[in-house]
C-alpha positions as CSV (number, residue, x, y, z in Angstrom):
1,X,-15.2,11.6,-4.5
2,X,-14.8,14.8,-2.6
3,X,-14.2,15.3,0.7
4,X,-13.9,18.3,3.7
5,X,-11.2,19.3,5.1
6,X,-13.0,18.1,8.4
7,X,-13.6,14.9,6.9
8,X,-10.5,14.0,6.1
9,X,-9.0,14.8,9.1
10,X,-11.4,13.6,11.1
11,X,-10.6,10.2,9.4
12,X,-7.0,10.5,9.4
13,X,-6.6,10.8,13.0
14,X,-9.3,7.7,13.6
15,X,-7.2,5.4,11.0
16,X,-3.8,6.6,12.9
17,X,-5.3,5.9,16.3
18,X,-6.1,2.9,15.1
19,X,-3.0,1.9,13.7
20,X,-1.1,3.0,16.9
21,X,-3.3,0.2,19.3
22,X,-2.6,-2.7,16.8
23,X,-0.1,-1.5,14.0
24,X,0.4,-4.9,12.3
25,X,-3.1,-5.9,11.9
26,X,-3.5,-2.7,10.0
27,X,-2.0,-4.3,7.3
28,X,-4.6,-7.4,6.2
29,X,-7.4,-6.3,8.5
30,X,-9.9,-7.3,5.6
31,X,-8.5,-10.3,5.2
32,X,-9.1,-11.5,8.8
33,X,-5.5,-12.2,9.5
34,X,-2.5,-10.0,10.4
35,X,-0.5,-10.3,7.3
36,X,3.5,-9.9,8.2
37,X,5.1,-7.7,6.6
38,X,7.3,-10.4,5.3
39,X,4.4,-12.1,3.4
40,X,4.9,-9.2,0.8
41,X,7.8,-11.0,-0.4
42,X,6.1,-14.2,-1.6
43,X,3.4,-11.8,-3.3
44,X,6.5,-10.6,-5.7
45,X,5.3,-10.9,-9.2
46,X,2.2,-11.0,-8.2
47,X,-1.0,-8.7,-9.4
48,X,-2.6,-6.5,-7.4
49,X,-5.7,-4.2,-8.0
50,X,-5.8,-0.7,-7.6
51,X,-9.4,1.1,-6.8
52,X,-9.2,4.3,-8.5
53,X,-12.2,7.3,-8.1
54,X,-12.0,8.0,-11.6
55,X,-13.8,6.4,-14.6
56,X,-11.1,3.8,-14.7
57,X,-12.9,2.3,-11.7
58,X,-9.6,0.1,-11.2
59,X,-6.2,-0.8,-12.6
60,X,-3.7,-3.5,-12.0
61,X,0.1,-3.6,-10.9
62,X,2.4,-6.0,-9.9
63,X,4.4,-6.0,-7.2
64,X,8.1,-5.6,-8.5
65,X,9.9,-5.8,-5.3
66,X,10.2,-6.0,-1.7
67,X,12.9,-4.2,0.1
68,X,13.7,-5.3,3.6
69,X,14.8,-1.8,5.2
70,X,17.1,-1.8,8.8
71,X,15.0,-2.5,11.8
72,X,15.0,-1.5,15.2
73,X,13.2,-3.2,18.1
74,X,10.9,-0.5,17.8
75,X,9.8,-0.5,14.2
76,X,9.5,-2.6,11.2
77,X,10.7,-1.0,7.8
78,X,10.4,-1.9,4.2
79,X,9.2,-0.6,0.8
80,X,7.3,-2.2,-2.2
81,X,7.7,-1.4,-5.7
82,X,4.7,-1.3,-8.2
83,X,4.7,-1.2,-11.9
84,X,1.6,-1.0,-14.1
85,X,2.7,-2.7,-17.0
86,X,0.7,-0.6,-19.6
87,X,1.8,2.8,-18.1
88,X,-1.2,3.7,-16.5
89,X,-0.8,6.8,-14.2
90,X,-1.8,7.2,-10.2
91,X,-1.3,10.5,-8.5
92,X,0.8,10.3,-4.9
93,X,-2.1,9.1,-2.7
94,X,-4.1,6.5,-0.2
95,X,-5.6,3.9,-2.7
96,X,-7.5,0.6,-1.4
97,X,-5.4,-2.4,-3.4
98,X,-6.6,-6.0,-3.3
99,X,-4.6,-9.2,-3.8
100,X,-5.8,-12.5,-3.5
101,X,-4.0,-13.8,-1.0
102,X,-3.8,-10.4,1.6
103,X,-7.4,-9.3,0.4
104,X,-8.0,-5.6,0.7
105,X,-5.9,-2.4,2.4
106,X,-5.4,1.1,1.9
107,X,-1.3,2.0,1.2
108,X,-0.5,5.1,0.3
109,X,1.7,5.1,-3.0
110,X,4.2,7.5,-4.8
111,X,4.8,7.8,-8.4
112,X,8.7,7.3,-8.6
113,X,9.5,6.7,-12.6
114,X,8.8,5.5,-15.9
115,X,11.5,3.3,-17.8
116,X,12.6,3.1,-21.8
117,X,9.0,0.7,-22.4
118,X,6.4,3.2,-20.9
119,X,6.2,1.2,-17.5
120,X,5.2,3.1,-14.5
121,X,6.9,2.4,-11.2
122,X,5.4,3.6,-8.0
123,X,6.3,3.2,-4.7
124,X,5.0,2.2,-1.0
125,X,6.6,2.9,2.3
126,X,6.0,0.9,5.6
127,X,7.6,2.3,9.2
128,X,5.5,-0.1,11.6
129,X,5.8,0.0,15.1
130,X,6.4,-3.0,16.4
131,X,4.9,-4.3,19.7
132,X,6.6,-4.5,23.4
């Protein structure tokens, strides 16, 4: 799937505008609930699917952890950790991931490691403002 420069900004600055009215119903829009942050947690050990654009069409991951980062009364931080069992690879980027219990959201992911069994770890970032 290619895209224009255009495009993707043009996109980009919709999905941040979007973000900014209502940032914690970004996360579990599909699902027709908010989904709090927190709710990650109980999803540990869990599999999720990952939509790819390549002939993979889709891999799964687990969610290895959720880190609780200091908050502020302005924002709401934490991280997950992924790890695809098998070792298959993602490149840094936005990918749509689907659980059964959150249903579907774009999070944008970072390859971070591989351990001693051919495990890859990747890794999610959340800074979500909080409302007033």
């Amino acid at each position: 799937m290619k895209f224009t420069r255009k495009e993707f900004l043009s996109g980009l600055a919709l999905g941040m505008a979007g973000a900014a009215l209502h940032p914690m119903s970004a996360l579990g829009a599909a699902a027709g609930n908010p989904l709090e942050p927190p709710q990650f947690k109980a999803l540990a050990g869990k599999t999720f699917r990952v939509s790819t654009a390549d002939s993979r069409g889709s891999i799964d991951v687990v969610l290895d952890a959720y880190n609780e980062l200091p908050a502020s009364a302005q924002a709401h931080q934490f991280s997950l950790t992924f790890v695809a069992p098998g070792g298959e690879t993602l490149k840094e980027g936005t990918y749509f991931v689907e659980q059964d219990q959150m249903g579907r959201l774009p999070i944008f992911v970072v390859p971070t490691r591989r351990d001693g069994q051919g495990r890859a770890f990747y890794r999610a970032d959340f800074n979500l403002l909080t409302k007033k």
